[in-house]
C-alpha positions as CSV (number, residue, x, y, z in Angstrom):
1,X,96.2,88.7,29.3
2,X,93.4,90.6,30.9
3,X,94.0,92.7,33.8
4,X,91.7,90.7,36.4
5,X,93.4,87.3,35.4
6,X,96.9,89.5,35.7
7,X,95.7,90.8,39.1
8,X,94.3,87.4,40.4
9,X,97.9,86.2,39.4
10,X,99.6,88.3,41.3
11,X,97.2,88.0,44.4
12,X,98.1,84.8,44.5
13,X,101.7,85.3,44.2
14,X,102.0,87.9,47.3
15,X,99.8,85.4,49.3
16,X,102.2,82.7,48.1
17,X,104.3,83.6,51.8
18,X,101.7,82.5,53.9
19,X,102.4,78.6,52.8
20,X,105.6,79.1,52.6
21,X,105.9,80.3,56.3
22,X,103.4,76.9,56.6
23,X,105.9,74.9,55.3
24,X,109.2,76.4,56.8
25,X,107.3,76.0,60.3
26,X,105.9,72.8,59.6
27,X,109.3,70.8,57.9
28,X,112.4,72.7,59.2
29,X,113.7,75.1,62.2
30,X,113.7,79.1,61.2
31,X,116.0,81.0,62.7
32,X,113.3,83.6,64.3
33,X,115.9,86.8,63.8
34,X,115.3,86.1,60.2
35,X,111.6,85.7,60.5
36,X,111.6,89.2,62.8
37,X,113.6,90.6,59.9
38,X,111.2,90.1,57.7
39,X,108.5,91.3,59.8
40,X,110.3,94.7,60.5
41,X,110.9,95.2,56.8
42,X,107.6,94.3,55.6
43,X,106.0,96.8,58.3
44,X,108.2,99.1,56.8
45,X,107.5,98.8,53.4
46,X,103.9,98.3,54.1
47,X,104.0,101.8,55.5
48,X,105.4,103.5,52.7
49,X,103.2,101.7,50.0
50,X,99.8,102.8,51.6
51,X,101.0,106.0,52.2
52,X,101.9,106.9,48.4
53,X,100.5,104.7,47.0
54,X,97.0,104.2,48.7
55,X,96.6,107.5,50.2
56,X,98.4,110.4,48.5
57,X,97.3,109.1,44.7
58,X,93.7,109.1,46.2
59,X,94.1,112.6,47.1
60,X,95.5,113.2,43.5
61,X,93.0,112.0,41.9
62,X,89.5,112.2,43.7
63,X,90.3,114.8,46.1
64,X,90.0,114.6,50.2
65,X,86.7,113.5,51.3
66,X,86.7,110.1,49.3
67,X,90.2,109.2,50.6
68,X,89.0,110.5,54.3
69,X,85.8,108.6,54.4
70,X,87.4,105.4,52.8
71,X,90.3,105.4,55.5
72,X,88.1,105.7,58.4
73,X,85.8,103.1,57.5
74,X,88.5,100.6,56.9
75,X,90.0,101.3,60.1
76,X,86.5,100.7,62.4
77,X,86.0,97.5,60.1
78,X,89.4,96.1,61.1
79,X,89.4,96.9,64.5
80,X,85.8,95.7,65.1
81,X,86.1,92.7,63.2
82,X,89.9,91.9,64.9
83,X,88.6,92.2,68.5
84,X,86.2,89.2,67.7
85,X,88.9,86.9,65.7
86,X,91.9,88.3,68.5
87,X,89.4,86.8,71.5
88,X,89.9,83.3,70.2
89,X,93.5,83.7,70.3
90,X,94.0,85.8,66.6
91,X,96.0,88.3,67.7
92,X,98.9,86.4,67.9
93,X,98.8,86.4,64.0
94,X,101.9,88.7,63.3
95,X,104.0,87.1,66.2
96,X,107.8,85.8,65.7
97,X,107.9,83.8,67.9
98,X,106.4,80.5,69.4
99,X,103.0,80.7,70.7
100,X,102.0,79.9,74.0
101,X,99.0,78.9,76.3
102,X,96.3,79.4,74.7
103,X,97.5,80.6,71.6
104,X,98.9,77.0,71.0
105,X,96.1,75.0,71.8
106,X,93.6,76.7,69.8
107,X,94.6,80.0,68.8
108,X,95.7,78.4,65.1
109,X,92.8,78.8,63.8
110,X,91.9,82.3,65.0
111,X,95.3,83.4,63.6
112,X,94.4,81.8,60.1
113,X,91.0,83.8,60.6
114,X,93.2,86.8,61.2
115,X,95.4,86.2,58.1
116,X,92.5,86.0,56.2
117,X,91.0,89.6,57.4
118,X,94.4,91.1,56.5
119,X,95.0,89.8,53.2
120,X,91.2,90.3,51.9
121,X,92.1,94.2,51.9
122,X,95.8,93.7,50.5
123,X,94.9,91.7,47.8
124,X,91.8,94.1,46.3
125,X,94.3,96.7,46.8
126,X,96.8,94.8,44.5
127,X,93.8,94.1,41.9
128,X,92.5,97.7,41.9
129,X,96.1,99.4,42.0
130,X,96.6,97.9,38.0
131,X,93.4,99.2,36.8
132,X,95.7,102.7,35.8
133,X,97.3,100.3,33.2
134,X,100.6,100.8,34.9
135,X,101.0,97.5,35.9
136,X,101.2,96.2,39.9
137,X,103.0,98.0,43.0
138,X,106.3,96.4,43.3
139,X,106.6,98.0,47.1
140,X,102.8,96.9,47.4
141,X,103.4,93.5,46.2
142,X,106.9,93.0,48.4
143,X,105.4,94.6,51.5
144,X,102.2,92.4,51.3
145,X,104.6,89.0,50.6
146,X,106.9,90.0,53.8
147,X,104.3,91.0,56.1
148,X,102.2,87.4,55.5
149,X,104.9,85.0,56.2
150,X,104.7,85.6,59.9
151,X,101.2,84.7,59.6
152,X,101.9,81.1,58.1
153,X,104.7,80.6,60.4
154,X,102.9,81.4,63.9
155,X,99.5,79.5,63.2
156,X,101.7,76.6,61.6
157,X,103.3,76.3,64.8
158,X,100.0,76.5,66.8
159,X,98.1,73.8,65.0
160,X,101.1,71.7,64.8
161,X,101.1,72.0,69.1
162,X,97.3,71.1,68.9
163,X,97.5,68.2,67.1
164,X,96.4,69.1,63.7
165,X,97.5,67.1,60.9
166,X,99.1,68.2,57.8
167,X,96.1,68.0,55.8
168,X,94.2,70.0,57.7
169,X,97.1,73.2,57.7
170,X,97.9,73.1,54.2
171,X,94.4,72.7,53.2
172,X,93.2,75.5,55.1
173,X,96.1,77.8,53.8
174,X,96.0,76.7,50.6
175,X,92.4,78.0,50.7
176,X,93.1,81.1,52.3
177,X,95.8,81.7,49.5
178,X,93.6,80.6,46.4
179,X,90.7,83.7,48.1
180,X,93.5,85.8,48.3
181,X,94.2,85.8,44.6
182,X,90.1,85.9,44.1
183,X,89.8,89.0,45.6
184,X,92.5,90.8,43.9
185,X,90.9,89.1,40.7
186,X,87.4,90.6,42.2
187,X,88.7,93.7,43.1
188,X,90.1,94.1,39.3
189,X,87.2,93.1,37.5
190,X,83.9,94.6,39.6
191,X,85.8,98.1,39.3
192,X,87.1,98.0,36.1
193,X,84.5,100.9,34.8
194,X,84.5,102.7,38.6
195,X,85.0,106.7,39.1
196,X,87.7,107.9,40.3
197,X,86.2,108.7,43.7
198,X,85.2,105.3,43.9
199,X,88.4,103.9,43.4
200,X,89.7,106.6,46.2
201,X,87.3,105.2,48.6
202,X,88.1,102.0,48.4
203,X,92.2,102.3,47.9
204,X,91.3,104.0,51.3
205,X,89.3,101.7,53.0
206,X,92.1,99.2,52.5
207,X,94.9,101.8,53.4
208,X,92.7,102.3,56.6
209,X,92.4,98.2,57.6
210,X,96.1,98.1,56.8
211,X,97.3,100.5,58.9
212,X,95.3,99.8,61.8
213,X,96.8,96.0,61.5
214,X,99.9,97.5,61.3
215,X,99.6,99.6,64.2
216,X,97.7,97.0,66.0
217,X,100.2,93.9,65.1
218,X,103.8,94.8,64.0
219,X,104.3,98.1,65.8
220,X,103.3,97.3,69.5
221,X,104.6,93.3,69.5
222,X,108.3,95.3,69.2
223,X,107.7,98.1,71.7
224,X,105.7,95.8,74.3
225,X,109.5,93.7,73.9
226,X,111.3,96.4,74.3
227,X,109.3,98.0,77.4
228,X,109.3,94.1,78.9
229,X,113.6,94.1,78.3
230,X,113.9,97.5,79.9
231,X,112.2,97.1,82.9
232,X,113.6,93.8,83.9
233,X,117.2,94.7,82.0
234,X,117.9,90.8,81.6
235,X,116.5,89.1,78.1
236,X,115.7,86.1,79.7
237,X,113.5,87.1,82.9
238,X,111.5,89.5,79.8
239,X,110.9,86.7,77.4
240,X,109.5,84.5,80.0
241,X,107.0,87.2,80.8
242,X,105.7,87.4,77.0
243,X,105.8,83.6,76.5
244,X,108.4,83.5,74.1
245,X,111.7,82.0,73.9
246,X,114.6,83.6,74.5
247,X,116.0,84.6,70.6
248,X,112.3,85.6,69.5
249,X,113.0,88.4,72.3
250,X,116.8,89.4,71.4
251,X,115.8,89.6,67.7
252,X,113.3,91.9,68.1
253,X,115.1,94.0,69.7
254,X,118.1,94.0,67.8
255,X,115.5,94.6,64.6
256,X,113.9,97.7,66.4
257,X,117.7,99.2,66.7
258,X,118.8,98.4,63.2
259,X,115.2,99.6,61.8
260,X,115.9,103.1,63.4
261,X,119.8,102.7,63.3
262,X,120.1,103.6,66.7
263,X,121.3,102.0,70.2
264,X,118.8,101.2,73.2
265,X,121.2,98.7,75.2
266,X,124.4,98.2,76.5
267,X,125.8,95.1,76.6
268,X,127.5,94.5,80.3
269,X,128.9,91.0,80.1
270,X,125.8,89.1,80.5
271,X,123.3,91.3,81.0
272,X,121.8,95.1,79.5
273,X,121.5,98.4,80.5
274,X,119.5,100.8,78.9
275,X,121.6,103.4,77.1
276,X,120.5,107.3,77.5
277,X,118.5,107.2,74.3
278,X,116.7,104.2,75.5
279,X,116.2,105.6,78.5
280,X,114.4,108.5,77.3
281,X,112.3,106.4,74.7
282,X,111.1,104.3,77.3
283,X,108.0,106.4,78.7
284,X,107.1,107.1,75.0
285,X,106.9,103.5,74.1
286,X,105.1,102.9,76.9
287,X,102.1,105.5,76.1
288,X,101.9,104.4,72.5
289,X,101.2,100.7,74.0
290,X,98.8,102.2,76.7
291,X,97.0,104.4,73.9
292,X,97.1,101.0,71.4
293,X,95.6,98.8,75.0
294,X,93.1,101.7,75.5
295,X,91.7,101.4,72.0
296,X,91.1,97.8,72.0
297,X,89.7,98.4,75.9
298,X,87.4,100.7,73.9
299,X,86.0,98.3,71.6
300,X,86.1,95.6,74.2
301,X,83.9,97.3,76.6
302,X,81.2,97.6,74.0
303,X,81.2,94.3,74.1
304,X,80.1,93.8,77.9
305,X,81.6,92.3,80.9
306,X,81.2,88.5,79.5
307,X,85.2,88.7,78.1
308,X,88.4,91.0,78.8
309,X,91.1,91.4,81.0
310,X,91.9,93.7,84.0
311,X,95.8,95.1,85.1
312,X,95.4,96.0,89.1
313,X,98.1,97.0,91.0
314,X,98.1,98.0,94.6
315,X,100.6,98.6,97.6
316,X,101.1,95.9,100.0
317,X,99.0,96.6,102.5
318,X,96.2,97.0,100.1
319,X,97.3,93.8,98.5
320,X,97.5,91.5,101.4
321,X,94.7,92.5,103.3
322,X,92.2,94.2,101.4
323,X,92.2,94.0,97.9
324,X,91.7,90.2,97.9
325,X,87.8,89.9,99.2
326,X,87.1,92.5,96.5
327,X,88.6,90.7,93.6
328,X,87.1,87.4,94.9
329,X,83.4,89.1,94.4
330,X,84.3,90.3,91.5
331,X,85.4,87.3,89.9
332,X,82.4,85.5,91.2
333,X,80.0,88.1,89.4
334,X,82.4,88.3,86.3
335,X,83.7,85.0,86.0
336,X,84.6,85.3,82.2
337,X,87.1,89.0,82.9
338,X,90.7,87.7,84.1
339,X,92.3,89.5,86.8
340,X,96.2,90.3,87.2
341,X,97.4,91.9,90.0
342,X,101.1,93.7,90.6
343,X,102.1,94.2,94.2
344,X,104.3,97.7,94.3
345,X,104.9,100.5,96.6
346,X,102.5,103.5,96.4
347,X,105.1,105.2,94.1
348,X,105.5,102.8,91.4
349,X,102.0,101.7,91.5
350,X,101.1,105.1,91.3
351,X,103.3,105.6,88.1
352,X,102.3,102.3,86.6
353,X,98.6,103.8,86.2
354,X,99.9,107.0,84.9
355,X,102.1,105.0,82.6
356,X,99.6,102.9,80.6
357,X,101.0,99.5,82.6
358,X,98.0,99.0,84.8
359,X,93.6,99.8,84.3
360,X,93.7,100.2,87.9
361,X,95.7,101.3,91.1
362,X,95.0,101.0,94.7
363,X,97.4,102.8,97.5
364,X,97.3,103.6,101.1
365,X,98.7,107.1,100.6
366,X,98.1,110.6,99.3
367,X,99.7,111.1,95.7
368,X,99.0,113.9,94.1
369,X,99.7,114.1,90.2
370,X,97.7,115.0,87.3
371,X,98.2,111.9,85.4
372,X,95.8,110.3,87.9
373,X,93.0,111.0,90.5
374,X,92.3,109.6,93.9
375,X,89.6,108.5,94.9
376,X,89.0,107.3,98.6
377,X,88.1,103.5,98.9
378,X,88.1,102.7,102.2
379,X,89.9,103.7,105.6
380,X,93.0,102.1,107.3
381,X,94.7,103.4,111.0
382,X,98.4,103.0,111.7
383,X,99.7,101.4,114.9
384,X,103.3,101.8,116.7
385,X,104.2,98.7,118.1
386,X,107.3,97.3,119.5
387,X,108.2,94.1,121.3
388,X,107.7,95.5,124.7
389,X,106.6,99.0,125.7
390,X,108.8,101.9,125.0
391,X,108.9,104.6,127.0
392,X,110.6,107.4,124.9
393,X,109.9,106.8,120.9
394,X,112.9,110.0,119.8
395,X,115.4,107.5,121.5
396,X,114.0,104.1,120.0
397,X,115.4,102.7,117.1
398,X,112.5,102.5,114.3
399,X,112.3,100.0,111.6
400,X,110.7,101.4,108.7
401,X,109.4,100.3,105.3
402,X,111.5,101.6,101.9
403,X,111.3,105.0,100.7
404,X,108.6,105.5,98.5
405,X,106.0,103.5,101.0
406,X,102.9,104.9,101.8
407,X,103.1,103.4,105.3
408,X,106.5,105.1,106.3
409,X,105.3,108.1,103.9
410,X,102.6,108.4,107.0
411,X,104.6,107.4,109.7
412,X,107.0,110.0,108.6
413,X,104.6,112.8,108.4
414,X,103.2,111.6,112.5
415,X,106.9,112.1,113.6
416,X,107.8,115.3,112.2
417,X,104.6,116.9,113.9
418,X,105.3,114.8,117.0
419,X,108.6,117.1,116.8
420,X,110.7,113.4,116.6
421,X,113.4,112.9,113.9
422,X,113.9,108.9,113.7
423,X,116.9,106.8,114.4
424,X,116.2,104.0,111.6
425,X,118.0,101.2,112.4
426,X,116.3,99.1,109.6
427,X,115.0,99.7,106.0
428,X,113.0,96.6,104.6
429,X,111.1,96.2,101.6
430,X,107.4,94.3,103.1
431,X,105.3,94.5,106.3
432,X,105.8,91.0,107.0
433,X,110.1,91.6,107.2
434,X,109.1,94.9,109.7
435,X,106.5,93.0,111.5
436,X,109.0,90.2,112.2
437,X,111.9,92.4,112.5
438,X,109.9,93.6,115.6
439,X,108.8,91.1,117.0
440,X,112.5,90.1,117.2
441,X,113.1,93.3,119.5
442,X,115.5,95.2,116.9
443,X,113.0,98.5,117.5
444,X,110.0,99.8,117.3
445,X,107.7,100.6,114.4
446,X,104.1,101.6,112.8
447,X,102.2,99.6,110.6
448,X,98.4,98.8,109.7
449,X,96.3,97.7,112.0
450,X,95.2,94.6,109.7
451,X,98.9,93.6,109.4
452,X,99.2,93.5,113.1
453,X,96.3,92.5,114.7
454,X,97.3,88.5,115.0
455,X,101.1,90.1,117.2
456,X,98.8,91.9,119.3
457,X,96.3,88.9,120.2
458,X,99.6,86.4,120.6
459,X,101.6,89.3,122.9
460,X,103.9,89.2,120.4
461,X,103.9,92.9,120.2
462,X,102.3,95.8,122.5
463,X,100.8,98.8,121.1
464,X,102.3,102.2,121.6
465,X,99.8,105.2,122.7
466,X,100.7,108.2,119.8
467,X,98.6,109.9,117.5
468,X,98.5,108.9,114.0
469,X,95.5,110.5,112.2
470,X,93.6,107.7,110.0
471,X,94.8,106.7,106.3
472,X,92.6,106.2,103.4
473,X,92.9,103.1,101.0
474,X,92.7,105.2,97.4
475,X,91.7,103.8,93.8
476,X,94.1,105.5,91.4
477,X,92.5,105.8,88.4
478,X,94.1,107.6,85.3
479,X,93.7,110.8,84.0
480,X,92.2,112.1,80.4
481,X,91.8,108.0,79.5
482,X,89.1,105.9,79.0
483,X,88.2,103.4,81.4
484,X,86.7,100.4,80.2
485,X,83.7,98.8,81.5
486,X,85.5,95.9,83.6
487,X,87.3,98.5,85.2
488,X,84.5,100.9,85.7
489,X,83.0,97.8,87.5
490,X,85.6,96.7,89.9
491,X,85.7,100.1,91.1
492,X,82.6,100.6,91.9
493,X,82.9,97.7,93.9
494,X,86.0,99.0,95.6
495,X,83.9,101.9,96.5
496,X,81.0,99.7,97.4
């Protein structure tokens, strides 16, 4: 048989999983552990293959330019072409788990879109990989048939939720399977006769797209899991933040720990701690997912301020009283870039910037680091108050926000110049628990004069004469990362 037909053959074989994740989804439960499985070995695999196989043998036999050139290329055609499919819901391709929201309504599609992207350069990397007469990649071929049946399994699941009938599914996969097999037979027969260089290149250009899906699919789904898990140490509370069930979230993380062979959790009765090891791997995870979210930022900004999505956080002051009439004229000029917000203190907001987890940080308090800058936004006055005039604050009883508060941060610094060390008598995690706590007549305490201002009017509280120098409102923005267009917008709107 002739080495195209042999190569389309096998194309068509290693596409083969994509249906059969179709018909698994479509007919019968999968346990998702086995379908993460699967997806950890395949990435794997996948790995290895396009390392020795796609890159290192190019390098053997056409030297380092051809392999170099190839690689890069491939990777800017994925990643350009993947933004566009992954706005329609396509990034959910390489999933585990049941989609959600969006994905599940119309996402299907995009995620077939997807699956055809990634198997176009897999399969011309099967056809052209037997042109050497040494027959076809057995790690190639397993990785390629692993790492698709994810594919068929999410987007089953999603046009199944949107109504699409049976047909419809297997039709379109069936198609998506028989170009599969084409291009491996294409690949095969157009560079039968090709130099060696040429056949570098374009070994390289696949290896490229394939490890940017990789990197862009397999990799980050896991760690964004594990990062989710850590922070909230329950699995529950993590895999309702991701949208996915409860067993989609356990397996992955019980696939990341067997992959490596190490131990991230403890299991406490019911619920997790993070061991020592997964304690230190933590803030690495979390910059490879900020470096992944700040590459597609990249390529998202190019792309205007029509589409995207913005991470805010902000302390509560800046949260409650401020922040909201700027995101409410921002979202009336860019009606098409979603907002989230996260309501912290100024010390975790502060670290959530520096850590990848947020675009954008706004604070009432002066933090100095050099994963971030400052940069004043607006300007804010404390107030001491109390429930009925005080005469002599050193023998009041203050109630005071949490440590790590850039309101008792700057209350704080007042007092020690005042010469007054504080009797607390309360710690409470909000303004709103001080300001009622006061208003009670437990003690006396400082807080913005926005918070405040509706006490005063209703002689609920009276102001206190004593000199607290004015507070700035400060955009934290991080350091030595890019900042993508939305973000670059809001900001200067903050400014204003």
């Amino acid at each position: 048989m002739a080495i195209w037909m042999q190569a389309g053959l096998w194309g068509l074989a290693a596409a083969s999983s994509l249906l059969i994740g179709v018909a698994l989804a479509w007919f019968a439960p999968f346990p998702r552990r086995v379908t993460t499985g699967f997806m950890a070995f395949g990435c794997g695999v996948l790995i290895s293959a396009v390392s020795y196989d796609l890159i290192l043998d190019g390098f053997g036999k056409a030297g380092i330019w051809p392999v170099v050139l190839g690689a890069v290329a491939g990777s800017v055609l994925y990643t350009v072409a993947n933004a566009l499919i992954s706005r329609n819901g396509g990034h959910h391709r390489k999933r585990s788990g049941k989609q959600q929201g969006h994905a599940a309504q119309g996402g299907g599609l995009a995620i077939a879109a997807g699956a055809f992207l990634d198997g176009i350069p897999e399969s011309v990397v099967l056809g052209v990989g037997m042109l050497d007469g040494g027959g076809v990649s057995i790690a190639m071929f397993a990785a390629i048939f692993l790492s698709n049946f994810p594919e068929g399994l999410s987007s089953a699941v999603g046009m199944k939720a949107a109504g699409r009938g049976a047909g419809y599914v297997f039709g379109l996969w069936t198609a998506i399977v028989l170009c599969s097999g084409a291009a491996a037979l294409i690949g095969a027969a157009a560079l039968g006769d090709a130099p060696p260089y040429l056949l570098a290149a374009v070994n390289a250009l696949a290896a490229g797209a394939l490890l940017t899906m990789i990197a862009d699919t397999m990799i980050p789904e896991a760690l964004r899991i594990f990062i989710a898990v850590a922070e909230r140490q329950h699995v529950t509370e993590a895999a309702r933040a991701l949208n996915l069930t409860q067993s989609a979230t356990s397996a992955a993380i019980a696939a990341l720990e067997e992959r490596h062979n190490v131990r991230l959790f403890d299991r406490v009765g019911r619920g997790i701690m993070l061991t020592d090891l997964g304690r230190s791997f933590l803030p690495e995870a979390r910059a490879v997912v900020a470096r992944a979210e700040d590459a597609a930022g990249f390529l998202a900004a190019s792309m205007g301020l029509h589409h995207g999505r913005l991470r805010l956080v902000a302390s509560q002051t800046v949260a409650n009283y401020w922040l909201p009439k700027v995101m409410q004229t921002f979202q009336a000029a860019h009606p098409g870039i979603a907002l989230t917000l996260r309501i912290l203190n100024t010390h975790d907001a502060c670290q959530a910037v520096a850590e990848g987890e947020a675009d954008l940080g706004f604070v009432e308090d002066e933090v100095t680091s050099p994963a971030f800058t400052l940069i004043p936004a607006a300007t804010d006055r404390l107030v001491v108050v109390a429930a009925k005039p005080v005469a002599d604050l050193a023998a009041g009883t203050w109630i005071l926000r949490e440590q790590g508060s850039g309101t008792r941060a700057i209350l704080e610094q007042a007092l020690a110049a005042a010469g007054i060390v504080p009797c607390v008598g309360m710690e409470l995690p909000s303004n709103e628990a001080v300001r009622a706590a006061v208003e009670a007549g437990t003690g006396v305490t400082a807080l913005s004069r926005v918070v405040i201002e509706a006490s005063l009017a209703a002689g609920r509280l009276f102001e206190i004469e004593f000199p607290i120098p004015p507070r700035h409102f400060n955009a934290v923005r991080p350091t030595g990362r890019h900042v993508s267009r939305a973000a670059q917008a809001f900001l200067d709107r903050a400014l204003g």
